[in-house]
N, C-alpha and C positions, 0 to 999 in steps of 0.2 A: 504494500500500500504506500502512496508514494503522495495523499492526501487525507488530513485531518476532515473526517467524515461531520456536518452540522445535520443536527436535532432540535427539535421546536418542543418545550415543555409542555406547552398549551395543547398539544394534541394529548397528551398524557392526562392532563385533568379535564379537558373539555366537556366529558362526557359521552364522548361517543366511541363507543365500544370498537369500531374499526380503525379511527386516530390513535387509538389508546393501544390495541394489537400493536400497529403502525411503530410508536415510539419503543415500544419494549422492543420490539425486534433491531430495531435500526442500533437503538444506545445497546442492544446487547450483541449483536455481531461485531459492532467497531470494538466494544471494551474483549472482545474475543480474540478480534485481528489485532489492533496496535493499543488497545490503552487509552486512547485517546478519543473525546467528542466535542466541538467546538456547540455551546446550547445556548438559543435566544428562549424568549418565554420566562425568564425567571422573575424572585420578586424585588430585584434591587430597581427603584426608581435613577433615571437621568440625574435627576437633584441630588439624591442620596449617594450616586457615585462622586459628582461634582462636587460636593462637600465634604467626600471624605479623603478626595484627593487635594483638597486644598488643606482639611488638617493636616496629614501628614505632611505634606510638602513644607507646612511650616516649623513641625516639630523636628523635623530633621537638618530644617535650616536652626533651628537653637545653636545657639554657644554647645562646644564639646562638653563644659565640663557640667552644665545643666543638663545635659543628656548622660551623661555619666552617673548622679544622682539617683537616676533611676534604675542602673542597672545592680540589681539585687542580687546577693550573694546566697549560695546555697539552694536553689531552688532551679539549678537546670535551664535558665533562660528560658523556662515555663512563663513566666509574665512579666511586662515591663520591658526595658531596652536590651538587646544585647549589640556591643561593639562591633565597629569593624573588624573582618577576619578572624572572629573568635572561633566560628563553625565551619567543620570542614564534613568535605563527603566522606562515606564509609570508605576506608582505606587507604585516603588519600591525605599528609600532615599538611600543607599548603589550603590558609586560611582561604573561604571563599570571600572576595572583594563584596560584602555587602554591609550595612546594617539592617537590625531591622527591630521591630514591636514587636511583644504579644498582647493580644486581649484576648483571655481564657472565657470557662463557662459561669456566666451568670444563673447561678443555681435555685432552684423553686423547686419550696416542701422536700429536700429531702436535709437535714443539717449534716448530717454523717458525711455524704458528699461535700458538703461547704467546709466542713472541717479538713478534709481529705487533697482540697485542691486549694492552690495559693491565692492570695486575695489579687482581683484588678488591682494594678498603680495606676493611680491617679494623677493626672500631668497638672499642676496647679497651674504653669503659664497660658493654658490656651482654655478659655472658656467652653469651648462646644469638641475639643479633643473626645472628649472620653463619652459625650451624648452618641457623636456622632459612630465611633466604633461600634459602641453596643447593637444600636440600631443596625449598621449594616453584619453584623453576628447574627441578629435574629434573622433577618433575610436570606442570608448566606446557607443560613442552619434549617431556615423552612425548604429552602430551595431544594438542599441535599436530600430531608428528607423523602420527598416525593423523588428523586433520581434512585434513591436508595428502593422503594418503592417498588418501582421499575424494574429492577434488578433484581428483587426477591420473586417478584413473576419470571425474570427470565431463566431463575434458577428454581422453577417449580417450588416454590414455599410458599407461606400466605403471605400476603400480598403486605402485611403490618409486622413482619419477622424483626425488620431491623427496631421498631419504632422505641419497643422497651430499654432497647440498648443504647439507644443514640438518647433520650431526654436525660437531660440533667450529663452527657457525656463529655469527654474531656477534651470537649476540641478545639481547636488556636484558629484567631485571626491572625494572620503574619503580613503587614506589612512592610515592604521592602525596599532600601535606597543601593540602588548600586552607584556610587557617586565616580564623579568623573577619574577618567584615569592617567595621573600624571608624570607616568613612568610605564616603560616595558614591564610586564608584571615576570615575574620568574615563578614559571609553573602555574600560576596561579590562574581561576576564571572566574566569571563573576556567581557564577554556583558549579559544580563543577558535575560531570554526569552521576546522577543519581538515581536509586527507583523512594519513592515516599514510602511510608511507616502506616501510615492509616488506611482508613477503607476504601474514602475516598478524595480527592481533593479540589476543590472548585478556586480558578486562577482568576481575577482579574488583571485586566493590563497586558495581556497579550497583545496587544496589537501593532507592537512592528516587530521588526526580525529581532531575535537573538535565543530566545528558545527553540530548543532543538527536542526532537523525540525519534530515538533507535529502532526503527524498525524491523521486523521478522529477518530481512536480508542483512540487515546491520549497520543500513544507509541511514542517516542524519537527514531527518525530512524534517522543515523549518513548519513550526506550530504557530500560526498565526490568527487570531481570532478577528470579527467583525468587533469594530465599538459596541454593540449591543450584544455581544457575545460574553462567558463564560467558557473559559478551557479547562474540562474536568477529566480527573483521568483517574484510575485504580490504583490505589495504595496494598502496599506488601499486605496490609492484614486482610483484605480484601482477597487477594491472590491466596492466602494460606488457607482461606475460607472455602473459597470454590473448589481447590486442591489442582488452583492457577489454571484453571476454567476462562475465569477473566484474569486481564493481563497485565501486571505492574511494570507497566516501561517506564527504561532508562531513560532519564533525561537529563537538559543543561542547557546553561543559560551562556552563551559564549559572549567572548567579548570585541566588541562594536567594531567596526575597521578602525583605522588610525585618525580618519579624517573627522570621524564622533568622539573620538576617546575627551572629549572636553563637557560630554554632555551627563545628566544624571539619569539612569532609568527607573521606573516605580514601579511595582509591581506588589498583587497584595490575594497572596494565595489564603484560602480559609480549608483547613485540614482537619476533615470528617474523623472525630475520634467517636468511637462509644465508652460506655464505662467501661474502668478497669477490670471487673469480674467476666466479660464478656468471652464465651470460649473462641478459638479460633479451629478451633479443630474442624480438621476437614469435612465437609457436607458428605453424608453419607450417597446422596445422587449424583454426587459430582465423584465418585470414587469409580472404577470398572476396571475390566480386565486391559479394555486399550489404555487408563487413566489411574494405574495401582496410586496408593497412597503418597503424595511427595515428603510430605513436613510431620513435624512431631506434635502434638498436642502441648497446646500452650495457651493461657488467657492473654488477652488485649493489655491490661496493666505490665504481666511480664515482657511481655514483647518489646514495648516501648521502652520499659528500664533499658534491658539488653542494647536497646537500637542508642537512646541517648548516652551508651557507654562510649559507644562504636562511634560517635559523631562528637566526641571531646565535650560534650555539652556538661556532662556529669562526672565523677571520678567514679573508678570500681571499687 
């Protein structure tokens, strides 16, 4: 495949039973072949993206050491800032050229969970920073669901499998600055090829060149979204799930030719977690004599430990 295949959410909730066939099959054969589906339909408004590219855009123009303040120790760069170059891809010691945010999950009725996961930071300098994340969390977070949705029809389950997993689940808005580049980098890229940790992950800001996704041949086919697009693709738990049914492609964000290296790029992936007790053990349908077992039985929560060992984010 040598093109990122688009899908229309709105056929999915429409209501009509042959749109709704429609979408499952279409987002379930791409996430089969590459990983990948470029989706309009979702529920972030024009405005609500506009405003949240304009906070971050500001918070990352802050003074360093006002952005430093927020980056909180012990806690995995689970919320708040993490610096430039601190995260590197699995196996790779060469920081990736980025910063970025987290806004974790804002939790309702359950306390154990609020106790369980790290509080929001609060950015005191910008009045509507922290309004405006939230809100686009919950849009992001509605949006998945019903993608998730989708997916549990196209893997024979009921149609609500994911739903208990994902509320109140652990998942990150990440915010991205890859800032200009004012030096040959040695080794280094502005994310470097990777496959993601969760189920599933919905990207905004694709929309010019620099993201790449590895195809079945092993060809770097450039992932480019419409502005009213979302680029969502399968996360490793997702792929452990199905027993890699669907497919967690490698990706990466390269860096600009020489004649851009002055410019900043944004970008602001929201990463489908469920809760930590969540099994990942392989689907018993998705198991067969062409498709024996791949992975070992493990929960969601273990996983990620593991993962955030492998990416410098935590210590063992």
């Amino acid at each position: 495949m040598s093109a990122i295949p688009s899908v229309n959410l709105e056929d999915f909730i429409s209501g009509d039973p042959a749109r709704k066939e429609k979408f499952i099959k279409e987002i379930g054969d791409a996430f089969e072949d590459i990983g990948f589906v470029a989706l309009s339909g979702h529920f972030l408004s024009e405005k609500l993206v506009e405003d949240l590219y304009s906070e971050i855009k500001d918070f990352f123009n802050l003074p360093q050491e006002v952005k430093d303040k927020y980056e909180i120790e012990g806690i995995g760069g689970q919320r708040g800032y993490t610096s430039f170059g601190k995260e590197h891809a699995k196996g790779r010691k060469e920081g990736d050229l980025k910063e970025f945010w987290h806004f974790g999950q804002y939790v309702e009725d359950d306390p154990k969970l609020e106790k369980e996961y790290p509080s929001n930071v609060m950015v005191e300098e910008l009045d509507r920073f922290n309004e405006v994340g939230k809100e686009t969390y919950k849009m992001l977070e509605k949006t998945a669901k019903y993608v998730l949705r989708a997916l549990a029809l196209h893997l024979n389950l009921e149609e609500t499998y994911f739903d208990e997993y994902i509320k109140n689940g652990n998942s990150i808005l990440r915010p991205i600055h890859y800032p200009p580049i004012t030096e040959e980098p040695k080794n280094a890229v502005r994310a470097a090829a990777h496959g993601d940790i969760n189920l599933i992950t919905l990207l905004m800001g694709a929309h010019g060149k620099g993201l790449q996704v590895k195809n079945h041949e092993g060809e770097w086919v450039d992932a480019i979204a419409r502005p009213d697009q979302l680029m969502i693709n399968v996360g490793d738990m997702l792929s452990r799930l199905s027993n890699n049914k669907l497919k967690s492609t490698i990706h990466q964000v390269v860096n600009p030719p020489k004649e851009l290296w002055g410019t900043s790029r944004y970008s602001v992936p929201f990463f489908m977690h469920p809760k930590s007790e969540m099994p990942l053990n392989c689907l018993e349908n998705c198991i067969d004599d062409s498709n024996p077992k791949q992975f070992d039985d493990i929960t969601a929560g273990e996983f990620l430990h593991e993962r955030l060992i492998e990416l410098g984010l935590i210590k063992s």
